[in-house]
MDAnalysis code that builds the backbone (N, CA, C; Angstrom):
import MDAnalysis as mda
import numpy as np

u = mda.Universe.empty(690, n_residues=230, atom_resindex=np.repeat(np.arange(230), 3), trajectory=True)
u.add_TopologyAttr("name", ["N", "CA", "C"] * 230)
u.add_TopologyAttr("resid", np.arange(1, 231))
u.add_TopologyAttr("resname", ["UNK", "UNK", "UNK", "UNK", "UNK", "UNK", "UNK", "UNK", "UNK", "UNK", "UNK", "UNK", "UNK", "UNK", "UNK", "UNK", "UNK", "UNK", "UNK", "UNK", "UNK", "UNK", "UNK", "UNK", "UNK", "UNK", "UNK", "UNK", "UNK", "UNK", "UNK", "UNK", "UNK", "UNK", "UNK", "UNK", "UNK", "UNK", "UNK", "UNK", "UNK", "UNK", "UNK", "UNK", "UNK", "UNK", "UNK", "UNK", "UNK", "UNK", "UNK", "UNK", "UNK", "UNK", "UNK", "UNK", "UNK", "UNK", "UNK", "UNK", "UNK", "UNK", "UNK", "UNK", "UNK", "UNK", "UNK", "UNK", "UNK", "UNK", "UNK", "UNK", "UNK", "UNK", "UNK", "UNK", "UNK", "UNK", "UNK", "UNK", "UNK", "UNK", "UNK", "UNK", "UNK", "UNK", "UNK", "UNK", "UNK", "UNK", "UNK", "UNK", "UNK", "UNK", "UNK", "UNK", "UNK", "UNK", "UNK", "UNK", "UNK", "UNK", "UNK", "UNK", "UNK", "UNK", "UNK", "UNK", "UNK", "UNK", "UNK", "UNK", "UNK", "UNK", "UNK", "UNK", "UNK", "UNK", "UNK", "UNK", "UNK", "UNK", "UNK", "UNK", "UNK", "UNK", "UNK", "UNK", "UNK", "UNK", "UNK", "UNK", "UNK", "UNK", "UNK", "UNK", "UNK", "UNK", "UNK", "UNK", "UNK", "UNK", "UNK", "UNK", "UNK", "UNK", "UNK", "UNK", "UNK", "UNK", "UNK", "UNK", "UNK", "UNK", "UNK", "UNK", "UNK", "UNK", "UNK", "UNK", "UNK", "UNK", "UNK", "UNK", "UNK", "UNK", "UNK", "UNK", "UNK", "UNK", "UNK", "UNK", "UNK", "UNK", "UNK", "UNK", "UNK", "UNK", "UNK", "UNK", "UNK", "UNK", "UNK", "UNK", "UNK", "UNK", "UNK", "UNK", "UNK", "UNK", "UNK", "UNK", "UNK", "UNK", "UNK", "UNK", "UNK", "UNK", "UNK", "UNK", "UNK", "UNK", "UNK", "UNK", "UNK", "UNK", "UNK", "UNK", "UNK", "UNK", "UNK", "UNK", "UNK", "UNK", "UNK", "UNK", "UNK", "UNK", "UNK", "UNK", "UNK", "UNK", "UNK", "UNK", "UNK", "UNK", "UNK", "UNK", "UNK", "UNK"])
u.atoms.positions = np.array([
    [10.256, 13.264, 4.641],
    [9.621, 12.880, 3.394],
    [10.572, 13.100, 2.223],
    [10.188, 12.221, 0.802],
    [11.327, 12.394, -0.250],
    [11.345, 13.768, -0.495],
    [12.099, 14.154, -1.222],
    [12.243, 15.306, -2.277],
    [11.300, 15.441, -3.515],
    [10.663, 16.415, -3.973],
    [9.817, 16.135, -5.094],
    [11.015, 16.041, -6.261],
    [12.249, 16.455, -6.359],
    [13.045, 16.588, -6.666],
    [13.952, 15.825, -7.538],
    [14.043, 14.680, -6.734],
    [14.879, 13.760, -6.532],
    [15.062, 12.605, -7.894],
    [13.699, 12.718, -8.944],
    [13.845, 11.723, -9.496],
    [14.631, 12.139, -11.229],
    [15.431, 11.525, -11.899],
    [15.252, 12.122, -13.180],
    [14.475, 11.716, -14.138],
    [13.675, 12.964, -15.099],
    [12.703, 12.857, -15.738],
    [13.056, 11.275, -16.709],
    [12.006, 11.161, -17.247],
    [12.047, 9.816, -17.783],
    [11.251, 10.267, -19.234],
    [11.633, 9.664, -20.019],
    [11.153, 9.537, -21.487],
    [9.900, 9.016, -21.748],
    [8.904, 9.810, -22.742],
    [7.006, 9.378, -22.638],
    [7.027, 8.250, -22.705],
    [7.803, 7.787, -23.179],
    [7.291, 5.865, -22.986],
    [7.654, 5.248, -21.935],
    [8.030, 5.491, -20.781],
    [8.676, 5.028, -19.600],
    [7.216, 4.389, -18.518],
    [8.250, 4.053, -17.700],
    [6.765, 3.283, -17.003],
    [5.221, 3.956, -16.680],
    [4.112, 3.916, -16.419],
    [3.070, 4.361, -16.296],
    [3.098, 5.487, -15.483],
    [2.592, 6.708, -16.114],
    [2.919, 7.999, -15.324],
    [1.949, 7.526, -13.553],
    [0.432, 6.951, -14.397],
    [-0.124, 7.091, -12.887],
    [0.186, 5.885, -11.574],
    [1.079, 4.960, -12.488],
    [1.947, 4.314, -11.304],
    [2.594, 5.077, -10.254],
    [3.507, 5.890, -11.375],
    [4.621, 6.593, -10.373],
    [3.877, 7.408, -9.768],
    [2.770, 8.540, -9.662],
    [2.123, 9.075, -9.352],
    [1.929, 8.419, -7.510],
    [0.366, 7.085, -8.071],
    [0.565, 6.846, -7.027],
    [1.507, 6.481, -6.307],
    [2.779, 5.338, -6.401],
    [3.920, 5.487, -5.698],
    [4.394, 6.401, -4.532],
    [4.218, 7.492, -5.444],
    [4.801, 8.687, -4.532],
    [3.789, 9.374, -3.810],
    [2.844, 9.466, -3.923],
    [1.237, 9.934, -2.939],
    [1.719, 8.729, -1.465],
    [1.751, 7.900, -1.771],
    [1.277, 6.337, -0.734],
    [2.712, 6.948, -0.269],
    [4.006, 7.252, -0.456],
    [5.560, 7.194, -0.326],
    [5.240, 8.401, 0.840],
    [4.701, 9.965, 0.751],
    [4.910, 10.940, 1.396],
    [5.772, 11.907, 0.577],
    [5.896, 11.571, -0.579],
    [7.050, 12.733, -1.128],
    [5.839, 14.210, -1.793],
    [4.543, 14.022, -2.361],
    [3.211, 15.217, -1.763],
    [3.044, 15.142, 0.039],
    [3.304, 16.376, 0.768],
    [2.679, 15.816, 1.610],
    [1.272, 15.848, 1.953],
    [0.430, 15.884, 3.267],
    [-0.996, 15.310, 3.053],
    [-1.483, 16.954, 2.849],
    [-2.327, 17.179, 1.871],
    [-2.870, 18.625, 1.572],
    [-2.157, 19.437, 0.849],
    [-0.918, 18.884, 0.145],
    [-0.251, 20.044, -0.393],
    [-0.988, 20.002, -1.698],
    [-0.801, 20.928, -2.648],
    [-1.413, 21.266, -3.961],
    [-0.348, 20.629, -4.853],
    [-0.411, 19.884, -5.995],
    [0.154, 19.245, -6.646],
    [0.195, 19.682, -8.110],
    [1.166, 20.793, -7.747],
    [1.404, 21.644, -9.049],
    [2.126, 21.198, -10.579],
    [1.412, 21.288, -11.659],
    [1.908, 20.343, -13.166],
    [3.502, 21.233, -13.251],
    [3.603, 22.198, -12.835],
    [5.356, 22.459, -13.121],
    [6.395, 21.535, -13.012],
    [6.255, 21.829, -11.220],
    [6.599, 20.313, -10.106],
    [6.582, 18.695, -11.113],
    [5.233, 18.356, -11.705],
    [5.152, 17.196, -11.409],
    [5.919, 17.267, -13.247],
    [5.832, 18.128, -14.274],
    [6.316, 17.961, -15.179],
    [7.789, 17.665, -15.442],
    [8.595, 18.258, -14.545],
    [9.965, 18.317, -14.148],
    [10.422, 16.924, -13.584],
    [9.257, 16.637, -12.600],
    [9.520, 15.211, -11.984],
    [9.662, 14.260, -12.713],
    [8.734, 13.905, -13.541],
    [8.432, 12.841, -14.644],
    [8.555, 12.917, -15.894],
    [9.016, 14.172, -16.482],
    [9.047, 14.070, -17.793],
    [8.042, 14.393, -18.699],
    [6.657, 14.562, -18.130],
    [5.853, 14.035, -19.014],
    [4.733, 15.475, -19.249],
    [4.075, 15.505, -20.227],
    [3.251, 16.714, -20.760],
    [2.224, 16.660, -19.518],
    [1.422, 18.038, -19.402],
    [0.799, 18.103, -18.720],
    [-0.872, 17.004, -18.908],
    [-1.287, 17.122, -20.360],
    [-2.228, 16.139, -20.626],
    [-2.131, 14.546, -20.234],
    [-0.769, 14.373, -19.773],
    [-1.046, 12.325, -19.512],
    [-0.925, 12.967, -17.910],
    [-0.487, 14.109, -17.385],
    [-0.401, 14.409, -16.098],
    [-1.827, 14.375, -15.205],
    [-2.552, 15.088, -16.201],
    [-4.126, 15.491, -16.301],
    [-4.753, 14.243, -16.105],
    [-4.715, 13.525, -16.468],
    [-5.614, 12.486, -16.891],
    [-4.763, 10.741, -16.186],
    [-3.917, 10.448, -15.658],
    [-3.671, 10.268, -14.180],
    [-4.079, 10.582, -13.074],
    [-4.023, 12.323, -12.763],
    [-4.227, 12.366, -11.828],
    [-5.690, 12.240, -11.619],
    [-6.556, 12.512, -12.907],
    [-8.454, 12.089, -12.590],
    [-8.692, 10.727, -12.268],
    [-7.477, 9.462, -12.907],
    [-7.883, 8.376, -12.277],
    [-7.534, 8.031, -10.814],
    [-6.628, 8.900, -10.634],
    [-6.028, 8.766, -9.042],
    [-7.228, 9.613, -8.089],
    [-8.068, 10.406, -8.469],
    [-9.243, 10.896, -7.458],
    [-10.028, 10.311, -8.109],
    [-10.411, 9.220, -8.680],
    [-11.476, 8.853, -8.544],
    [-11.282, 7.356, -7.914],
    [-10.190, 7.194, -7.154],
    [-9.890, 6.640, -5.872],
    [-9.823, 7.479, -4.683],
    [-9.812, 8.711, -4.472],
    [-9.475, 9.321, -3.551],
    [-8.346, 9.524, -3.345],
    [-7.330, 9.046, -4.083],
    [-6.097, 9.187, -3.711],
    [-5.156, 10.684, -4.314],
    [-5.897, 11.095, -4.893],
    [-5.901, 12.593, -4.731],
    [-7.245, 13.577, -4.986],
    [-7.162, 14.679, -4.395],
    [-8.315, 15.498, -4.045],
    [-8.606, 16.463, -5.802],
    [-9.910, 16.070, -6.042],
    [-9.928, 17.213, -7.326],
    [-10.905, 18.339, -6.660],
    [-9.952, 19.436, -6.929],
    [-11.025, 20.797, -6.630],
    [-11.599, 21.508, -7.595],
    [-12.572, 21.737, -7.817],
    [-13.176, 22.688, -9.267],
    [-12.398, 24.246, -8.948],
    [-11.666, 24.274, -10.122],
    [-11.214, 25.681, -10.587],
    [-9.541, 26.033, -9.481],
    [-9.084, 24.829, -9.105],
    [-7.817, 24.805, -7.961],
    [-7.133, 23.610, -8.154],
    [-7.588, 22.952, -9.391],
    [-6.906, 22.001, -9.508],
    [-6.729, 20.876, -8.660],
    [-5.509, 19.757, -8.625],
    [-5.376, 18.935, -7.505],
    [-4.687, 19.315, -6.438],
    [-4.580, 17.850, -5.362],
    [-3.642, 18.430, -4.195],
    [-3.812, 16.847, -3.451],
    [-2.606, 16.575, -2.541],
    [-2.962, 15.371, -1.799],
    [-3.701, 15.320, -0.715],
    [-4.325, 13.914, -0.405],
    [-5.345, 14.119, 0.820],
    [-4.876, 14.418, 2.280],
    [-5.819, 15.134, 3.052],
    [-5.671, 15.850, 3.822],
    [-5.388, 14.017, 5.008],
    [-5.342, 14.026, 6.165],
    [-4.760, 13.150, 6.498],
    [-6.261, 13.824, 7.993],
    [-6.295, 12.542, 8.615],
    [-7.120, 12.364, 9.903],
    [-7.792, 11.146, 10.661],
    [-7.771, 11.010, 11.795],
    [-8.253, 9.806, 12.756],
    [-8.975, 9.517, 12.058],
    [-10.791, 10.074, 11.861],
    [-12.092, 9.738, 11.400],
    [-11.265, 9.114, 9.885],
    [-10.504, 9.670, 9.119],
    [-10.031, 9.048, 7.811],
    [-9.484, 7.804, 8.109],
    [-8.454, 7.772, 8.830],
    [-7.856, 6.500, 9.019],
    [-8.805, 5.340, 9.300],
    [-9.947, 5.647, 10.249],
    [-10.758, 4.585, 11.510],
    [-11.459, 4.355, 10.267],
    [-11.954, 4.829, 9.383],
    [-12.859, 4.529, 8.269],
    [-12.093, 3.428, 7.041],
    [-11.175, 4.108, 6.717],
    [-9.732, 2.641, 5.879],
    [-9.888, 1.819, 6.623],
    [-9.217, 2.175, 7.944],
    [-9.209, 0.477, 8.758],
    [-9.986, -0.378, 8.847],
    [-11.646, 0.404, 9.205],
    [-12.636, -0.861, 9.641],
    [-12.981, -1.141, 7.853],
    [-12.731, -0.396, 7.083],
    [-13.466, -0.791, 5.598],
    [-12.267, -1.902, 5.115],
    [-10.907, -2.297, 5.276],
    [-10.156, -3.067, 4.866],
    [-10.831, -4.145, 5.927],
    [-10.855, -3.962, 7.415],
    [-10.788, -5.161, 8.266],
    [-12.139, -5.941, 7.659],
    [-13.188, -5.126, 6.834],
    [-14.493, -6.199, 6.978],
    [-14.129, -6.983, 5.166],
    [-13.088, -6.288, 4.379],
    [-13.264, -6.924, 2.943],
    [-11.929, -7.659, 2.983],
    [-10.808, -7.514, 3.601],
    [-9.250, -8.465, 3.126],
    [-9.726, -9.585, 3.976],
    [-9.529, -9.841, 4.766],
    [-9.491, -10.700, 6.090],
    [-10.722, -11.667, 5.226],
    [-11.940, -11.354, 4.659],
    [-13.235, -12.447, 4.186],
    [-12.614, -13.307, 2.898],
    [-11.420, -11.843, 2.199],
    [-11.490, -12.277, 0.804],
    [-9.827, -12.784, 1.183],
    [-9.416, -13.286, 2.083],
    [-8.518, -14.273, 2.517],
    [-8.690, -15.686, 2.617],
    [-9.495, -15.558, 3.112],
    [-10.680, -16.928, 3.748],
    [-11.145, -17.627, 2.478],
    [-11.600, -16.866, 1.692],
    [-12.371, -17.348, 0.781],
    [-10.912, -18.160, -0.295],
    [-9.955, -17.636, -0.438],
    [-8.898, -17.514, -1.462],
    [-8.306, -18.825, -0.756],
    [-7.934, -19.189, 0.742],
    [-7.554, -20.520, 1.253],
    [-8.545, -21.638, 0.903],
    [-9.825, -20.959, 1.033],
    [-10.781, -22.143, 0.394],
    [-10.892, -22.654, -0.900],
    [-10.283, -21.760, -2.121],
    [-10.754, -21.989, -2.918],
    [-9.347, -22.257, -3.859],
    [-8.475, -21.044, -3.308],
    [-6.819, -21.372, -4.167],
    [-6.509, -22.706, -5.178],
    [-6.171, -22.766, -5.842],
    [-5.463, -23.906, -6.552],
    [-3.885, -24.426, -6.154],
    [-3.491, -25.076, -7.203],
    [-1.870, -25.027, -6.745],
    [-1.333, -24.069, -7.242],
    [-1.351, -23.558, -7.850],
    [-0.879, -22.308, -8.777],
    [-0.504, -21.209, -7.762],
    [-2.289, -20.950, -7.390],
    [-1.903, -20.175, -6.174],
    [-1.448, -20.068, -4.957],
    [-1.194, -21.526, -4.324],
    [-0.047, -21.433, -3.329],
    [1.011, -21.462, -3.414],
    [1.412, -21.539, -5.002],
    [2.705, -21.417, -5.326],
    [3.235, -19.950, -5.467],
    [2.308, -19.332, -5.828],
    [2.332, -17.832, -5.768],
    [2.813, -17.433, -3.916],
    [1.751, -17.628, -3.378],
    [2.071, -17.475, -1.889],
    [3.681, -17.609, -1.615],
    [3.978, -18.648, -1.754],
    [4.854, -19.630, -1.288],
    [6.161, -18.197, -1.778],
    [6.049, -17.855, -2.831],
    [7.366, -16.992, -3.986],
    [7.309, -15.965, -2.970],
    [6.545, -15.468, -3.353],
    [5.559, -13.874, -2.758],
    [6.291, -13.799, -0.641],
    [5.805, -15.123, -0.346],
    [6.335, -14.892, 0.898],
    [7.823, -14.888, 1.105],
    [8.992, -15.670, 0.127],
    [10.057, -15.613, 0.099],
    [10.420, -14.701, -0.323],
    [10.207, -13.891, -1.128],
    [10.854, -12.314, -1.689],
    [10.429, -11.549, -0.672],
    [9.452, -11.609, 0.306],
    [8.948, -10.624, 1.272],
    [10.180, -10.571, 2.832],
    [10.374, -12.202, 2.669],
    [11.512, -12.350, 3.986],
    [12.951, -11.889, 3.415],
    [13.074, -12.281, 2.179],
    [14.523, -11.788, 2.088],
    [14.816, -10.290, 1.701],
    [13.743, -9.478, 1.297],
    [13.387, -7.987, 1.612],
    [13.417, -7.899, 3.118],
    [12.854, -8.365, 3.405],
    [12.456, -7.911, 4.862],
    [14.255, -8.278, 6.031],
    [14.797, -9.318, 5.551],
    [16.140, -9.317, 5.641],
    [17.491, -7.997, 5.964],
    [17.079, -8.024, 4.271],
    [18.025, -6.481, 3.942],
    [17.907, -5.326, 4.406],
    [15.980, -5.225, 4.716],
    [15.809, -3.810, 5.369],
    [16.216, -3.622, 6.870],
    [16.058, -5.156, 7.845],
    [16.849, -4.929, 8.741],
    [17.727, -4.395, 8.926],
    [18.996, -4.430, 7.956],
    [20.455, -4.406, 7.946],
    [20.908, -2.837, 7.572],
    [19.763, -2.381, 6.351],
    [20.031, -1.490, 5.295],
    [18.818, -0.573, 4.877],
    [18.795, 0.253, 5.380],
    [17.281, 1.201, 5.072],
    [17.798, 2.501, 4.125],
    [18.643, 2.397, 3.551],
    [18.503, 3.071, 2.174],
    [17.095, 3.022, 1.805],
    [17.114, 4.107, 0.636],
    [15.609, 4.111, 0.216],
    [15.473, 3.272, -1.212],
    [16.155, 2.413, -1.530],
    [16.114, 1.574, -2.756],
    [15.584, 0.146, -2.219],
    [16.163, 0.207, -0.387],
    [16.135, -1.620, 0.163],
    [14.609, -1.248, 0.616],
    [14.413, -0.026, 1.374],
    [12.688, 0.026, 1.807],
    [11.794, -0.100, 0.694],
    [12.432, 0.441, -0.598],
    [11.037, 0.594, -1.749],
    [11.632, -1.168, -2.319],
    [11.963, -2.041, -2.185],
    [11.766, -3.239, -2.243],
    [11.260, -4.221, -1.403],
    [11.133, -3.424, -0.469],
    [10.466, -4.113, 0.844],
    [9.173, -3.916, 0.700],
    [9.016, -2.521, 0.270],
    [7.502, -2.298, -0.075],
    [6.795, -2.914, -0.851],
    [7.620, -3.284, -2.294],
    [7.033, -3.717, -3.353],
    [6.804, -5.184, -3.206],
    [7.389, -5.805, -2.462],
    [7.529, -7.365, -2.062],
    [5.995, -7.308, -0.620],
    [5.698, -6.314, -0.406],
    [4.836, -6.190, 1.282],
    [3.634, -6.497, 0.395],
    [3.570, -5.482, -1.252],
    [2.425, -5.061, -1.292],
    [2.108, -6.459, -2.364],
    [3.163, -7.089, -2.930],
    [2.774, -7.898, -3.607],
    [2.383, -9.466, -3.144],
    [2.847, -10.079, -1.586],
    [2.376, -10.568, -1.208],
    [0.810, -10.548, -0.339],
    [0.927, -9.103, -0.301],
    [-0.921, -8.918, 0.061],
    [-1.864, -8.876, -0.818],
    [-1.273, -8.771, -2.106],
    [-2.111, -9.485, -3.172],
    [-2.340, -10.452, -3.455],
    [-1.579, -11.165, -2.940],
    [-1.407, -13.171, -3.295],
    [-2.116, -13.614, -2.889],
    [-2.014, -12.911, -1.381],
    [-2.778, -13.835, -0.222],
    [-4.410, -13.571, -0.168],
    [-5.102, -12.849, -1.588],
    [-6.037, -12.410, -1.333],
    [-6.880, -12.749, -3.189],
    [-5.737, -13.221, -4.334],
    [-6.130, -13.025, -5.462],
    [-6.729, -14.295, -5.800],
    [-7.129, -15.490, -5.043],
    [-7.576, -16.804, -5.177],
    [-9.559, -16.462, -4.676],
    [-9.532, -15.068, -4.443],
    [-11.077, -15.085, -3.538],
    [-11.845, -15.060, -4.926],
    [-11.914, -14.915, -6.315],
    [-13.173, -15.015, -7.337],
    [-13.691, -13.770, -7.195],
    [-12.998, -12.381, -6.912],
    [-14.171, -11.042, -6.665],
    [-13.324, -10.550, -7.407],
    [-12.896, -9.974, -8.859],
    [-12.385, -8.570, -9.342],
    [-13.046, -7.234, -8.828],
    [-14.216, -7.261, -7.980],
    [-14.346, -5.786, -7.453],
    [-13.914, -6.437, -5.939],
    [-14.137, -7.038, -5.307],
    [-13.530, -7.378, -4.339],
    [-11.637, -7.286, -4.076],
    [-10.979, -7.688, -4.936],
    [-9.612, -7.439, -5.246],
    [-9.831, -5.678, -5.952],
    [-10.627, -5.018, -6.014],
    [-10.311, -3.473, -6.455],
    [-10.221, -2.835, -5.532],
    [-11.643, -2.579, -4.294],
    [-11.778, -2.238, -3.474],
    [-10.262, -2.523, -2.657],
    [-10.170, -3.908, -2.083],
    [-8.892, -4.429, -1.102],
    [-7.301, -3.375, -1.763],
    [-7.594, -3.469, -3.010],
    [-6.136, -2.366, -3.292],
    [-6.489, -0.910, -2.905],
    [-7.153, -0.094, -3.476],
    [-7.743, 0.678, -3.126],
    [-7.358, 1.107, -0.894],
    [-7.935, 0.131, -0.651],
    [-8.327, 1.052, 0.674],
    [-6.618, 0.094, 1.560],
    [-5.872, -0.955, 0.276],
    [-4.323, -1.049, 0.753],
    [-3.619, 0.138, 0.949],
    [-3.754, 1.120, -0.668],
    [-2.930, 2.209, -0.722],
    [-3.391, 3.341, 0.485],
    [-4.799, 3.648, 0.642],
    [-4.976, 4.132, 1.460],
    [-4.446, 4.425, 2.886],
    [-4.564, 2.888, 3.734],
    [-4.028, 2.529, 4.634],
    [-2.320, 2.752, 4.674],
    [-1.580, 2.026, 3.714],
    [-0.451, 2.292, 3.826],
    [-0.118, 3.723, 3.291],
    [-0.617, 4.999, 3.187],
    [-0.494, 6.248, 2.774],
    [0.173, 6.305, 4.404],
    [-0.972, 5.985, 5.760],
    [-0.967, 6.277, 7.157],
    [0.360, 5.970, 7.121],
    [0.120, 4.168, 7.269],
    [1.466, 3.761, 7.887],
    [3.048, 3.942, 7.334],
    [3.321, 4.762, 6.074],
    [4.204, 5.335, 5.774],
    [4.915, 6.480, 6.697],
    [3.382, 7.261, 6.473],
    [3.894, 8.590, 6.575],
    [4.235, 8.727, 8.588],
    [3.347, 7.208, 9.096],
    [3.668, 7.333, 10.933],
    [5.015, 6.814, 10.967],
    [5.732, 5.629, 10.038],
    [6.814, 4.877, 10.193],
    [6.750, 3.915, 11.160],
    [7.745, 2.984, 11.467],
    [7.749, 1.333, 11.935],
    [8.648, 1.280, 12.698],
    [8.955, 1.101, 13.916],
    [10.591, 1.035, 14.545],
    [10.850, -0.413, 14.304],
    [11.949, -0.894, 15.136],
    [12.030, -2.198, 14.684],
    [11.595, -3.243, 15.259],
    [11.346, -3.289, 16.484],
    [10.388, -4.514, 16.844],
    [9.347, -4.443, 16.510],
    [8.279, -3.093, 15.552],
    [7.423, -3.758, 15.312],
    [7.500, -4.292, 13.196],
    [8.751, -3.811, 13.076],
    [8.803, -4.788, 11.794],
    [9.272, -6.049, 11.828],
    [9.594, -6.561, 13.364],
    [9.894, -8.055, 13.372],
    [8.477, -8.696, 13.559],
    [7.720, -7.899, 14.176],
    [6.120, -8.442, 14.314],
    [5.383, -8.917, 13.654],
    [5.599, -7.896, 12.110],
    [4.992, -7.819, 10.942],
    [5.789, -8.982, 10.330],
    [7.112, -9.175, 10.215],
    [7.510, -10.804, 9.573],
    [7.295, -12.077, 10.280],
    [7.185, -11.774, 11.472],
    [6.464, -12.993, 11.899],
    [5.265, -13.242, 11.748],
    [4.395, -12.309, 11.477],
    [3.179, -12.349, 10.925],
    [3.000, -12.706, 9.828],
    [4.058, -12.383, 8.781],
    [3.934, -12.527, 7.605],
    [4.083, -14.291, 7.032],
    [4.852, -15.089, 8.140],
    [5.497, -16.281, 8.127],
    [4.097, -17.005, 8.222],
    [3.529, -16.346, 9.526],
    [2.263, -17.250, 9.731],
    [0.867, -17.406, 8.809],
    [0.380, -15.767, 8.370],
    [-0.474, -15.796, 6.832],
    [0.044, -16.406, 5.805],
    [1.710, -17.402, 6.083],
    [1.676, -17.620, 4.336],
    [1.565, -19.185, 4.865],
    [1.822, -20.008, 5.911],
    [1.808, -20.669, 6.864],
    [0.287, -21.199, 6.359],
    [-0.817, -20.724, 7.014],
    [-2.020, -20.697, 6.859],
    [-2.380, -20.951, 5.286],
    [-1.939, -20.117, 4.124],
    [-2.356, -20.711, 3.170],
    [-2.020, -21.631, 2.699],
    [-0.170, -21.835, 3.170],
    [-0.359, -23.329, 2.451],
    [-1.133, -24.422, 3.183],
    [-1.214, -24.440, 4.072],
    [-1.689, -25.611, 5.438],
    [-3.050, -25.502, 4.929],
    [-3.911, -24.702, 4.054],
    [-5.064, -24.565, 3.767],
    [-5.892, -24.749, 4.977],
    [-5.516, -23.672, 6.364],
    [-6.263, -23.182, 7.174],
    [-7.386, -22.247, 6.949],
    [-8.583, -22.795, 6.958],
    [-9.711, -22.406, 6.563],
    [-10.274, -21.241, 7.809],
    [-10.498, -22.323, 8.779],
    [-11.256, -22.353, 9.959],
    [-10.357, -21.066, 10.304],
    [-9.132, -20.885, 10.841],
    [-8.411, -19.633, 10.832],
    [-7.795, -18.663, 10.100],
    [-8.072, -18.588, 8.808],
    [-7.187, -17.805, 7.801],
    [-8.006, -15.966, 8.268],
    [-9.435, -15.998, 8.390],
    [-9.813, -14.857, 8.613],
    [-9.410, -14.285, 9.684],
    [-8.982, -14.894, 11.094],
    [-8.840, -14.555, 12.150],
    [-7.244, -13.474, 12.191],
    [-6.403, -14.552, 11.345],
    [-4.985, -14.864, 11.231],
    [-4.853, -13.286, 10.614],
    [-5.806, -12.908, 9.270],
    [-5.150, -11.711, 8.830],
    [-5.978, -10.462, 9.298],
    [-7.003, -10.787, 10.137],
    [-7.707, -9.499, 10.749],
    [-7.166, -9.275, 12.332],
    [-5.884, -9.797, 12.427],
    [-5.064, -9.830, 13.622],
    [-3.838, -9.188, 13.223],
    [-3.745, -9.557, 11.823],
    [-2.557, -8.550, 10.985],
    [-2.712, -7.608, 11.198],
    [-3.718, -6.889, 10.434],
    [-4.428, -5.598, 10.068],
    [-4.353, -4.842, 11.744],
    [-5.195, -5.468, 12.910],
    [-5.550, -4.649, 13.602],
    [-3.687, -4.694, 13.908],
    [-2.968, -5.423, 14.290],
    [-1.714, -5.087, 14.783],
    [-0.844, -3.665, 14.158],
    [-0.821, -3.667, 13.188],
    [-0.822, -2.221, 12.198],
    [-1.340, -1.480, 12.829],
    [-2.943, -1.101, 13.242],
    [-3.351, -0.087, 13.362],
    [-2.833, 0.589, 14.872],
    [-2.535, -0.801, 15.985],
    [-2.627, -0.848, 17.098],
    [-1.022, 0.284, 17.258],
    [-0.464, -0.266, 16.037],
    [1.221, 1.200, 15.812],
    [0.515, 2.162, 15.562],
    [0.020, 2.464, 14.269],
    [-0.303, 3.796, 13.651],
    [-1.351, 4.563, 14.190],
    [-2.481, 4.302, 14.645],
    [-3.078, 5.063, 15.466],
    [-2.650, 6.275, 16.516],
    [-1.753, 5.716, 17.482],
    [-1.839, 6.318, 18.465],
    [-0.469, 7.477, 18.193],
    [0.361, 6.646, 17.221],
    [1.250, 7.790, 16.919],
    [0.660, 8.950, 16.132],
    [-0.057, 8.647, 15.101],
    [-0.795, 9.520, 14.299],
    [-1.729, 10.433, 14.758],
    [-2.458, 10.329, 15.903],
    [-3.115, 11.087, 17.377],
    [-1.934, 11.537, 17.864],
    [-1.071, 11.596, 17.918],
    [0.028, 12.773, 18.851],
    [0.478, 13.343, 17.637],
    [0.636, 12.779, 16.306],
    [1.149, 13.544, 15.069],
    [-0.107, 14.731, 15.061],
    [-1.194, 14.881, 14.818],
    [-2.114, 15.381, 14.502],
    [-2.362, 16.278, 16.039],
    [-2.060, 15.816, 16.900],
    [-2.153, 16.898, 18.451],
    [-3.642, 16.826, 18.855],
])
């Protein structure tokens, strides 16, 4: 996992404290249950303890970090029953609000697709070659921004809240289990075919297509995460 260490502080006007926040929760650099002390995180980011404060209340009131009365915060504790609960709660809301977004998309939005899937392959390119941690956190940012694409044509703003929400969740797991490499060739061939599907404005299969995604993910992270956990 990163270093809590590692970053240099940044000036109060710098990007959104509870971006970077979450970033690094979903990344593994808290690990799962540690206490998330304002010294630590003041040093990290730069920033007063009050915008620290008040981040981290919007980040548990996702769950994405734990508030304790009178103990402050800490990151979430990590477990099967946790995971099996993300999984089946993403598999019944992305996969519908996919479907719906091929049905309904404009051109706009398959043009989005279309970008979204090309920055994802030529990320996905480099990380083959180069797993520095600058080429993975562009791989990431290109993973997470085409799973927004493929999902922002469905007409639900709580529907697109929830789907991020229980994204970061999910990918908290599949971070912290990791990917060898045939199954990140899996995941770009997968990725070829969900963007495939939206432009082809595959209706009849678009739900099938990305709740075959999803379970393929879990079908990695599960079983490693059961021998992680013992």
């Amino acid at each position: 996992m990163s270093s809590i260490d590692t970053i240099t502080p940044e000036p109060d006007d710098a990007a959104p404290v509870y971006d970077r926040l979450r970033t690094d929760i979903i990344a593994g650099v808290y690990p799962p249950g540690s206490a998330l002390r304002f010294a630590e995180m003041q040093k990290r980011y730069g920033l007063g303890v009050s915008r620290l404060r008040e981040a981290l209340a919007q980040l548990a009131a996702d769950r994405l970090v734990i508030r304790e009365v009178n103990r402050g915060f800490r990151a979430p504790e990590i477990s099967l029953a946790n995971f099996d609960d993300i999984a089946a709660m993403r598999l019944r809301l992305e996969p519908e609000a996919f479907r719906v977004s091929v049905e309904n998309g404009d051109d706009a939005w398959e043009e989005r697709i279309v970008i979204a899937a090309h920055r994802l392959d030529r990320a996905a390119r480099r990380y083959a070659t180069d797993t520095v941690s600058e080429v993975q956190d562009d791989w990431e940012r290109c993973h997470r921004a085409f799973h927004e694409a493929l999902i922002d044509a469905c007409g639900s703003p709580m529907t697109l809240h929830f789907c991020g929400v229980l994204y970061d969740h999910f990918d908290r797991y599949r971070r912290l289990i990791g990917f060898d490499e045939p199954a990140q060739q899996r995941l770009a061939a997968q990725h070829r075919l969900l963007a495939d599907c939206a432009v082809e404005r595959n209706v009849a299969e678009a739900e099938a297509v990305l709740a075959a995604h999803v379970n393929q993910t879990i079908t990695v992270v599960r079983p490693r995460l059961e021998t992680l956990l013992g």
